[in-house]
C-alpha positions in Angstrom: 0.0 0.0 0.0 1.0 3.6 -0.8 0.3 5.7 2.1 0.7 9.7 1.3 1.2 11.9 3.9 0.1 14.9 2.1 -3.1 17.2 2.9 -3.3 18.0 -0.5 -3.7 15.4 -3.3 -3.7 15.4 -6.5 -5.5 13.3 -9.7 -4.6 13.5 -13.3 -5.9 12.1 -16.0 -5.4 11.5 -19.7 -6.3 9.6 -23.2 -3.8 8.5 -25.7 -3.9 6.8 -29.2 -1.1 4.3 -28.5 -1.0 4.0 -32.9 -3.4 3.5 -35.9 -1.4 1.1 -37.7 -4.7 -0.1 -40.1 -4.1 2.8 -42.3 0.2 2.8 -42.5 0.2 -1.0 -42.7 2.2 -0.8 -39.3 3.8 -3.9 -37.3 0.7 -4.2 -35.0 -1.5 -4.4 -37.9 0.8 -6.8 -40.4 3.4 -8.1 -38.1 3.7 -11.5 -36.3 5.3 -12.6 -33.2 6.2 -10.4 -30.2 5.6 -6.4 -30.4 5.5 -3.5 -28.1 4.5 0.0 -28.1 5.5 2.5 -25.9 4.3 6.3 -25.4 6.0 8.7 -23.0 3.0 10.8 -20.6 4.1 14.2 -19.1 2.0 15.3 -16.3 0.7 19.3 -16.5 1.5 19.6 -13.2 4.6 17.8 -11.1 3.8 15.2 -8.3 5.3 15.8 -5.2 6.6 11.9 -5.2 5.9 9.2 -7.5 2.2 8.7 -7.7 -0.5 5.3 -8.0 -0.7 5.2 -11.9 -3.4 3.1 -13.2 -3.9 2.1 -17.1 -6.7 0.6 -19.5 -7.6 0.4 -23.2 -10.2 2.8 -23.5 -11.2 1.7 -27.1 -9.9 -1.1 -29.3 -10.0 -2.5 -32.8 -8.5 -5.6 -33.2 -9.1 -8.3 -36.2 -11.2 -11.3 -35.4 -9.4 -13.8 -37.0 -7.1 -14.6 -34.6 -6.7 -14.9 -31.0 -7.2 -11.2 -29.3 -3.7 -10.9 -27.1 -2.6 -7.8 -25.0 -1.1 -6.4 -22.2 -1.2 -2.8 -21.6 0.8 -1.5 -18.2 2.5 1.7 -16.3 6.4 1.7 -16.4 8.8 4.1 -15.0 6.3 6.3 -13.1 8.3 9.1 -11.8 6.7 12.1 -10.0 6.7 14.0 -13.8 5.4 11.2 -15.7 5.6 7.6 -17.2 5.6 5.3 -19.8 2.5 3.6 -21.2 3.7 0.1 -22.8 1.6 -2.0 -24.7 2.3 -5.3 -26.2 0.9 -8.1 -27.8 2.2 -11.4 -29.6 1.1 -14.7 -32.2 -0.7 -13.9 -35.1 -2.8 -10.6 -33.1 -3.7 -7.9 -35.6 -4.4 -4.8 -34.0 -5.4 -1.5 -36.4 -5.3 1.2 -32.8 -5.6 1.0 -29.5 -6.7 3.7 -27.5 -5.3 3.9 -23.5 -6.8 6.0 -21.0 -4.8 6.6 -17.4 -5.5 7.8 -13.8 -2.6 9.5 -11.2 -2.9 9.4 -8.1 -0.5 11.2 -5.4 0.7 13.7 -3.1 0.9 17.7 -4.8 2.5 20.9 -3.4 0.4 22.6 -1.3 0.1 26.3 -0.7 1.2 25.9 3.2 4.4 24.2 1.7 7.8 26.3 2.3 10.7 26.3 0.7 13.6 27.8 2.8 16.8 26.5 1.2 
């Protein structure tokens, strides 16, 4: 369990199209075997310490004529961002894949001084 000590928390939020390789003929779309995506997420505002990032596909559009594989996670969380990574495998044909993500952690608050 992360326990925050903070009075004042913070939540951010965001949506990203991971790619939308249907249209380029991308690797995801054409390509076999393993693959992985991965898209860097700046927060607007800084963390005071590394927050509780959650992540999901928000939207998905996958071919049906093979097995649906994929694993979608939060790596490197650092109190200015992370990395959303995404990956499948097999004979999986995905055309995009949107992700949608949640922070959760301790922000600066206005009582907090900064003497040195």
């Amino acid at each position: 369990m992360q326990r925050m000590e903070s009075r004042s928390l913070g939540v951010a939020q965001g949506t990203a199209i991971l790619f939308s390789d249907f249209d380029s003929g991308g690797p995801m779309w054409t390509g076999t075997g393993p693959r992985v995506v991965t898209h860097a997420v700046t927060f607007k505002d800084r963390f005071r310490s590394k927050p509780a990032v959650t992540v999901g596909i928000g939207m998905w559009d996958m071919a049906s004529g093979a097995n649906i594989r994929a694993d979608i996670s939060a790596d490197n969380v650092t109190a200015e961002g992370f990395d959303i990574v995404f990956k499948t495998w097999g004979d999986t044909r995905i055309a995009r894949i949107r992700a949608d993500w949640m922070a959760i952690g301790e922000t600066r608050s206005d009582d907090d001084w900064e003497l040195y």
